[in-house]
N, C-alpha and C positions, 0 to 999 in steps of 0.2 A: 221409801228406800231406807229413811231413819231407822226403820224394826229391823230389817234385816241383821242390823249389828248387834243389835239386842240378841237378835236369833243364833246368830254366831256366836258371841260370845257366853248363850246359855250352854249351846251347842258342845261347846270345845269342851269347856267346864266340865259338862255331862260327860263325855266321851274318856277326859283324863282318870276323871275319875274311878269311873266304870274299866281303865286298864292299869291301875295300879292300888288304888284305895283295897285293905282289907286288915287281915285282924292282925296281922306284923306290924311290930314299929318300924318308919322307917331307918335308916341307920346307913347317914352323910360317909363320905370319906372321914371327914374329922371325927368320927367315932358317934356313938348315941346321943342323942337328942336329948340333952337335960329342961325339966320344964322352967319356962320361963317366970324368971321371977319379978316381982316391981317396979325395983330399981332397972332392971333389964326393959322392960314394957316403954318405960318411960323415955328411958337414953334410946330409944330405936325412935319414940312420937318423935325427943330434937330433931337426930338427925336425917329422919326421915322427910321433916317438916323444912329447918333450914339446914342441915346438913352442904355440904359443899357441892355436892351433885346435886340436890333441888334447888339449891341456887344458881348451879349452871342451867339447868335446864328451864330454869323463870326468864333469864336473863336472853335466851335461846325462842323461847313462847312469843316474849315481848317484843322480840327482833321482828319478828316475820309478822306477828301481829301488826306491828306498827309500818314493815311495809308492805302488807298488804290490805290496810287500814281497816280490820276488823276489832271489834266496831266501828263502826262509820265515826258513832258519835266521839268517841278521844280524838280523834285527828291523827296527822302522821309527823310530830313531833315530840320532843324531848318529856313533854309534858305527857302526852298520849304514852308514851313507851312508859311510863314511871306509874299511869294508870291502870296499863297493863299488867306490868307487875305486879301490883298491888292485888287485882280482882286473882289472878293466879294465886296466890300465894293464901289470901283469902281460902278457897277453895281447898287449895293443898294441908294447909293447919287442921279445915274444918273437916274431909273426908280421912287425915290420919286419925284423928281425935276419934271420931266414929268407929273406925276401925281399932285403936287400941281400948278404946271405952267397950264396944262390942265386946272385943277379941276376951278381956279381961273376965266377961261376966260368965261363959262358957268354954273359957280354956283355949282359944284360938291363940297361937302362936303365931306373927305377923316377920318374924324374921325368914331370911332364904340365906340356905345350906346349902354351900357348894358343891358340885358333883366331883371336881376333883380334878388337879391336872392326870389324874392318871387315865383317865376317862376318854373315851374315844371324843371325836369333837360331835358325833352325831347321839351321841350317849346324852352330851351335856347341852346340846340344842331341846334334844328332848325335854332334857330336866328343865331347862330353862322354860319352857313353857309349861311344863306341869305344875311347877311352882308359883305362878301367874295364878292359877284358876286355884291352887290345892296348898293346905295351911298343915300345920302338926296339930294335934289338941292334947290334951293334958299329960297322955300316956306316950306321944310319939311315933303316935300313926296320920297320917295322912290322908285330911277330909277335906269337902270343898271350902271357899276360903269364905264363911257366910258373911264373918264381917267385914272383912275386905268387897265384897260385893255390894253390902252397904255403905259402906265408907265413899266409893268412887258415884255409885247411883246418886247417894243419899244427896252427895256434897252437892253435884251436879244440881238436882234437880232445887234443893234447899236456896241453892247461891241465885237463881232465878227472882227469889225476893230483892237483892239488890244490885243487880245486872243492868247495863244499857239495856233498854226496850227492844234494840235489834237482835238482840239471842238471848232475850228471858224468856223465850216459852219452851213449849214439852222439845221438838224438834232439834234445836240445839241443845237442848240439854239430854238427847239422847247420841248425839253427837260426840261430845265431850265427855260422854259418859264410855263410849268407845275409842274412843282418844285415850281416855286414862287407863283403859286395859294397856294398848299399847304403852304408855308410858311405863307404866310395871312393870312389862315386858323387856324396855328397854334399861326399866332398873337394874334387875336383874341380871343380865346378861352384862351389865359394867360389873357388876360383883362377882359374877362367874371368873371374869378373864383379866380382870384389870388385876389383882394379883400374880397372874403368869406374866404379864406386861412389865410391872412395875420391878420385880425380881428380875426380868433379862435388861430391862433400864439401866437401873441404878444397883446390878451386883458387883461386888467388888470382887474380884479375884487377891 
């Protein structure tokens, strides 16, 4: 049942790609996609890494980790929840790192471009998952995201070296390997709309 997510998620990849990838840049609401520079590469590993959304979302992992006591081995206390966190975060440093180390050596562009408040909402569900599987490369066109694929695989299957023994093998680690497509997923979709959010919040008239 583990492959199956692999399957999907080669799947979708495949599929986004094959309906949008071709010899046009793509070109955001915010205007054309300028290539990304160093200094840029790197401010995205922070806060992509502990940024204030991957730190809710460790904080989020560790909750539910810890009651529903996975790993067995931490236990379901304060101590077990901060272990949690740590093998997370672990994981999250070492598959952005991959992915911006990747992304740098063949032009992969690891940021997402929002579709746009003008955008229908089914326009920008769409985008929101074609940017999951699909990167910019050096010109501004839109291909699949190779090292983001290794980045989330890589991490996974790498971090099994110092894992509880209850999900260091292939099976969980193909698990959590499809766990972090979803989290992407769910990246994104905060950066999509939490700007429309936060301008009807906090606009002053």
């Amino acid at each position: 049942m583990k492959w199956i997510g692999v399957f999907l998620y080669i799947a979708a990849g495949t599929a986004a790609y094959a309906q949008i990838a071709g010899p046009a840049a793509y070109v955001p609401a915010t205007g054309p996609i300028e290539p990304i520079t160093n200094s840029q590469r790197l401010t995205w590993f922070v806060e992509s890494s502990v940024g204030p959304t991957s730190l809710l979302g460790g904080t989020v992992s560790a909750g539910f980790g810890t009651l529903l006591n996975r790993p067995v081995e931490y236990g379901t206390h304060w101590e077990g929840f901060g272990e949690r966190y740590g093998m997370r975060m672990t994981g999250i440093v070492t598959g952005d790192a991959m992915e911006a180390g990747l992304g740098a050596i063949w032009g992969e562009d690891p940021r997402y471009f929002r579709a746009g408040a003008t955008r229908s909402l089914k326009t920008r569900a769409g985008h929101i998952i074609k940017w999951t599987f699909l990167a910019p490369n050096r010109n501004g066109e839109l291909r699949p995201a190779y090292a983001r694929y290794a980045g989330i695989v890589g991490n996974n299957f790498l971090s099994n070296t110092w894992r509880a023994q209850s999900e260091s093998d292939t099976s969980h680690a193909l698990e959590r390997s499809g766990l972090g497509v979803l989290v992407k997923m769910a990246g994104n979709t905060f950066d999509e709309f939490w700007p429309d959010v936060k301008q009807k919040m906090f606009h002053r008239h």
